[in-house]
One Martini backbone bead per residue (centre of mass of N, CA, C, O) as a GRO file, in nm:
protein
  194
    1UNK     BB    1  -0.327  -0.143  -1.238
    2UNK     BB    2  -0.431  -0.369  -1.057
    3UNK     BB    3  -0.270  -0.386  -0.768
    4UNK     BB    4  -0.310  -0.035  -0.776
    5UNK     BB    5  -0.627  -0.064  -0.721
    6UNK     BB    6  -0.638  -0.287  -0.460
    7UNK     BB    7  -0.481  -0.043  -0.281
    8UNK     BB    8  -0.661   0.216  -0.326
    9UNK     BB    9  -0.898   0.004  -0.225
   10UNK     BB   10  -0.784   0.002   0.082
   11UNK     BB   11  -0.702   0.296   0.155
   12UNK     BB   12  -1.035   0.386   0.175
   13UNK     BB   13  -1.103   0.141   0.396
   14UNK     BB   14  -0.882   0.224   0.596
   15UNK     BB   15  -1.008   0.540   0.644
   16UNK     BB   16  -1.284   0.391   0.729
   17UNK     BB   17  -1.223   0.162   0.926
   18UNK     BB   18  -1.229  -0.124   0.730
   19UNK     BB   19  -1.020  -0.326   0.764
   20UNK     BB   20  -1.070  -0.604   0.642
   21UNK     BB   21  -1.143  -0.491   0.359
   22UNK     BB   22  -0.860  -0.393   0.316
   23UNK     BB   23  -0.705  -0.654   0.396
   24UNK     BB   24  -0.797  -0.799   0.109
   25UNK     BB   25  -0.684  -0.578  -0.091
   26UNK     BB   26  -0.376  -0.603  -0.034
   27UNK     BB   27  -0.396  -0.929  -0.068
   28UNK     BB   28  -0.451  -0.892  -0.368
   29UNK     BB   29  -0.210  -0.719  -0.416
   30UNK     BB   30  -0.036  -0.869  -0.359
   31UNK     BB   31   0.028  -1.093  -0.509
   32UNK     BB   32   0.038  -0.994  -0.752
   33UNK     BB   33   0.313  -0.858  -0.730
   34UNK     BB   34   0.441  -1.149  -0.646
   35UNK     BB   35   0.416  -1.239  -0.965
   36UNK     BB   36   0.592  -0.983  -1.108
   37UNK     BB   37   0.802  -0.881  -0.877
   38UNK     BB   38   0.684  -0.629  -0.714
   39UNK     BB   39   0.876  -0.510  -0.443
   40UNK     BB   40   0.731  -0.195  -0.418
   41UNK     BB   41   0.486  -0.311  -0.387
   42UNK     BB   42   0.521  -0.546  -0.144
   43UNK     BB   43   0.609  -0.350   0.039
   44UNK     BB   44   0.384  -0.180   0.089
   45UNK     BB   45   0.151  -0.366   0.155
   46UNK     BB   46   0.301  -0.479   0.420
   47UNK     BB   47   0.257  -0.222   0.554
   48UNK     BB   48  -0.051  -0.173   0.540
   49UNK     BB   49  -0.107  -0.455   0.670
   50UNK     BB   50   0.054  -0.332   0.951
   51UNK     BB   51  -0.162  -0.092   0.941
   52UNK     BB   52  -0.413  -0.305   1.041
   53UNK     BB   53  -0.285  -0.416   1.275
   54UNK     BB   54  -0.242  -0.204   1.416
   55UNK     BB   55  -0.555  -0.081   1.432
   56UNK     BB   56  -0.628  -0.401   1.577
   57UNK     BB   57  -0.374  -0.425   1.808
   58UNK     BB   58  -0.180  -0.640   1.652
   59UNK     BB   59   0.120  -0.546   1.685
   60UNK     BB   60   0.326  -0.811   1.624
   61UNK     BB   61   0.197  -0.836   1.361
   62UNK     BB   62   0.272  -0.497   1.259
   63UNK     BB   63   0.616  -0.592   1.307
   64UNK     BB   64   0.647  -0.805   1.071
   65UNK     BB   65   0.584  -0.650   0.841
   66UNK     BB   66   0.747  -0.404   0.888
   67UNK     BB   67   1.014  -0.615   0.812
   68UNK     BB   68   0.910  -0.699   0.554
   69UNK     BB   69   0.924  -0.424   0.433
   70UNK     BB   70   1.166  -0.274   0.502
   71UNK     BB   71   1.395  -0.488   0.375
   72UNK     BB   72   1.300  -0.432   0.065
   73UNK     BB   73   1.315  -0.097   0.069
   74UNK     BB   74   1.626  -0.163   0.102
   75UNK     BB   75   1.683  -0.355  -0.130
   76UNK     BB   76   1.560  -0.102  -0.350
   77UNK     BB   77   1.650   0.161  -0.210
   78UNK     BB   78   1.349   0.312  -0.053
   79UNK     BB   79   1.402   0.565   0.160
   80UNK     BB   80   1.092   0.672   0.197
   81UNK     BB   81   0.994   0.380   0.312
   82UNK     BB   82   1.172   0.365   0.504
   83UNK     BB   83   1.048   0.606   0.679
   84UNK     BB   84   0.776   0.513   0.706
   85UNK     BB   85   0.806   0.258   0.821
   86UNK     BB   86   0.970   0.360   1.093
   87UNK     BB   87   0.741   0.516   1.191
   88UNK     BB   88   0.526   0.258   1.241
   89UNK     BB   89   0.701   0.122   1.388
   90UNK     BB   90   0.724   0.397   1.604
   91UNK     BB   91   0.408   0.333   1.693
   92UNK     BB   92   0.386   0.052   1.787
   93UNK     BB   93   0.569   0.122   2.013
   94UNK     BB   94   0.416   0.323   2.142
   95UNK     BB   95   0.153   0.127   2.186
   96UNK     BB   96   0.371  -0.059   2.377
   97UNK     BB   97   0.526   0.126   2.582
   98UNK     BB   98   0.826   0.134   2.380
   99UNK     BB   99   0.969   0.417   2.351
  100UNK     BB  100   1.260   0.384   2.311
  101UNK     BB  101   1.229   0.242   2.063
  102UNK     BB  102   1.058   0.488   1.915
  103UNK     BB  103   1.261   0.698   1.906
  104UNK     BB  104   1.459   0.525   1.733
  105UNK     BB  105   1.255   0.518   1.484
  106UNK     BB  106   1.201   0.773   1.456
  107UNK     BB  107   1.495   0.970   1.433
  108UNK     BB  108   1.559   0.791   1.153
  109UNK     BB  109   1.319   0.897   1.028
  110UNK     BB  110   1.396   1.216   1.064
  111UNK     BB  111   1.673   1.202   0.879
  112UNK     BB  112   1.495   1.100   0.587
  113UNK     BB  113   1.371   1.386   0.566
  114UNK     BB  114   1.541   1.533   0.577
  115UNK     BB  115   1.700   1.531   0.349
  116UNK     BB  116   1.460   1.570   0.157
  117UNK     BB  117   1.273   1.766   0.261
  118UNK     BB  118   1.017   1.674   0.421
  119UNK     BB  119   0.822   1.861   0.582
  120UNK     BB  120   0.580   1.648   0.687
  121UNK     BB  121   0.812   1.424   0.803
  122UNK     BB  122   0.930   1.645   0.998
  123UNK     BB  123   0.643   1.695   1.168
  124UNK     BB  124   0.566   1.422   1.221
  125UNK     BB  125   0.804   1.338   1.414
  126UNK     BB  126   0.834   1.548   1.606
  127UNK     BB  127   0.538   1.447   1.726
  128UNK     BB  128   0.609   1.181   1.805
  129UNK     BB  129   0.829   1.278   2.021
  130UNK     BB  130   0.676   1.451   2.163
  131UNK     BB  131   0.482   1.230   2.302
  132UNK     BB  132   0.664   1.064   2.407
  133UNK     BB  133   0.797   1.258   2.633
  134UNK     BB  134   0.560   1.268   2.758
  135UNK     BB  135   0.505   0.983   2.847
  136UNK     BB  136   0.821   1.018   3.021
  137UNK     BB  137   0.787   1.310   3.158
  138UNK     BB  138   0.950   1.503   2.927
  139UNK     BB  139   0.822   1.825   2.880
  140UNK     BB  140   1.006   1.996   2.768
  141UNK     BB  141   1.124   1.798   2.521
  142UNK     BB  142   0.827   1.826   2.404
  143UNK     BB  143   0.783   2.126   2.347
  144UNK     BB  144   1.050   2.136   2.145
  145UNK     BB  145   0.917   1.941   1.945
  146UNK     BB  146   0.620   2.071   1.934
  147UNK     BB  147   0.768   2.351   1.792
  148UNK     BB  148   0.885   2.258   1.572
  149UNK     BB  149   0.620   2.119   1.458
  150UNK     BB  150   0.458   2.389   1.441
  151UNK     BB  151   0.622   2.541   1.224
  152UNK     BB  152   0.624   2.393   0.994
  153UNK     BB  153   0.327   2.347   0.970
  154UNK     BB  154   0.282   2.634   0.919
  155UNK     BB  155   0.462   2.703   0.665
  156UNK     BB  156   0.272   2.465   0.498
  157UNK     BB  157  -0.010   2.495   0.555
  158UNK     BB  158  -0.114   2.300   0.813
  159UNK     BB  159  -0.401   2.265   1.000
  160UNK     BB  160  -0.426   2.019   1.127
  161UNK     BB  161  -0.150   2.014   1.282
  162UNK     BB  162  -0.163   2.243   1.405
  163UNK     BB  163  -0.433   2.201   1.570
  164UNK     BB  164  -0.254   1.930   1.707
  165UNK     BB  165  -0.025   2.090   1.824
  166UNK     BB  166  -0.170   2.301   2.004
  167UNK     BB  167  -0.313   2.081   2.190
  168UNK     BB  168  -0.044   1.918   2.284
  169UNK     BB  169   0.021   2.187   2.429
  170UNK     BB  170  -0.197   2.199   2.584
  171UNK     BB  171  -0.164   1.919   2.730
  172UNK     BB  172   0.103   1.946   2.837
  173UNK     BB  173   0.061   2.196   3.062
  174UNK     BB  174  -0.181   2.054   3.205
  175UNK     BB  175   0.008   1.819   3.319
  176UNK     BB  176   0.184   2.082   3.462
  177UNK     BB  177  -0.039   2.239   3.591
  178UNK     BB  178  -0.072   2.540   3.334
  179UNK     BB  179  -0.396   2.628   3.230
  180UNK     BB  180  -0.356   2.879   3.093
  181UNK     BB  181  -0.192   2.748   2.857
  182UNK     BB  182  -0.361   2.540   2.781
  183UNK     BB  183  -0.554   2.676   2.726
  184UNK     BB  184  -0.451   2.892   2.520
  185UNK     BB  185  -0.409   2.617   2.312
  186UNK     BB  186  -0.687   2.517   2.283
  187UNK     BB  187  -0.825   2.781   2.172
  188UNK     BB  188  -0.639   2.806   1.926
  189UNK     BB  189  -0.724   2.494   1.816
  190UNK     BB  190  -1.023   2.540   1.827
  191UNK     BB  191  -0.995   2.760   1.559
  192UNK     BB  192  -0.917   2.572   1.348
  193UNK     BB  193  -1.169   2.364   1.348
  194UNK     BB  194  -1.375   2.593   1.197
   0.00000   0.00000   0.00000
């Protein structure tokens, strides 16, 4: 179907964060789903649309999108969609320096992935909310949440989330002037990158 090749060629721009050509793509994908009253299309689109906002910083309009994807995701009862948005949702916040939004955001998505059992969205939220906690210089509650995610990462064997929860602890520790753990999590991070 022309609109969902219209949004993974939008998604392919978008990770080569050539944004403006992503968001052309998304909007030629939006169009179409909105004539069909494809729902399930049209909410992934807004949500898209939004992460080319967050990624050109222009977080307010990243909000507008991500509350009209919700929205639909909510109507359509796609609740998957919904725990994507509300992650994006609080990575916005996160990026607006509005920690305690992001964590209630995160948090939120972070149970239904639980439900779900979907081990990389708790693993990725559990990385968000530890990441929160560092920057609220809540350095021990953020470790517990960066073990928790590096534990599942493992599990699942994502090499690249460990060695990002690796470096993340050792980042964390650098900032507690704890540097010999910090450098053995730098290197611990720093072996799985070769």
């Amino acid at each position: 179907e022309m609109a969902k090749n219209y949004s993974n060629i939008g998604n392919i721009y978008y990770n080569l964060s050539d944004y403006l050509v992503a968001l052309s793509y998304f909007q030629k994908a939006l169009l179409l789903d909105e004539e069909t009253d494809n729902k399930d299309g049209i909410a992934e689109n807004l949500g898209s649309i939004g992460n080319i906002h967050n990624g050109l910083t222009n977080y307010k309009n990243a909000l507008e999108y991500y509350d009209k994807a919700l929205k639909l995701h909510e109507e359509t009862n796609n609740r998957r969609g919904v725990a994507t948005v509300l992650s994006n949702i609080g990575i916005a916040y996160y990026d607006l320096k509005e920690y305690e939004k992001a964590l209630t955001h995160y948090r939120k998505a972070l149970e239904i992935w639980q439900l779900f059992g979907n081990k990389f969205g708790i693993a990725t939220n559990l990385g968000n909310i530890a990441n929160t906690y560092t920057n609220l210089f809540e350095y021990s509650k953020a470790l517990d949440y960066y073990n928790r995610s590096l534990k599942i990462r493992r599990k699942i064997k994502d090499k690249k989330g460990i060695a990002g929860s690796l470096q993340n602890i050792g980042l964390n520790y650098q900032m507690q002037s704890n540097y010999p753990k910090a450098l053995d999590y730098m290197f611990q991070s720093l072996k799985l990158q070769y």
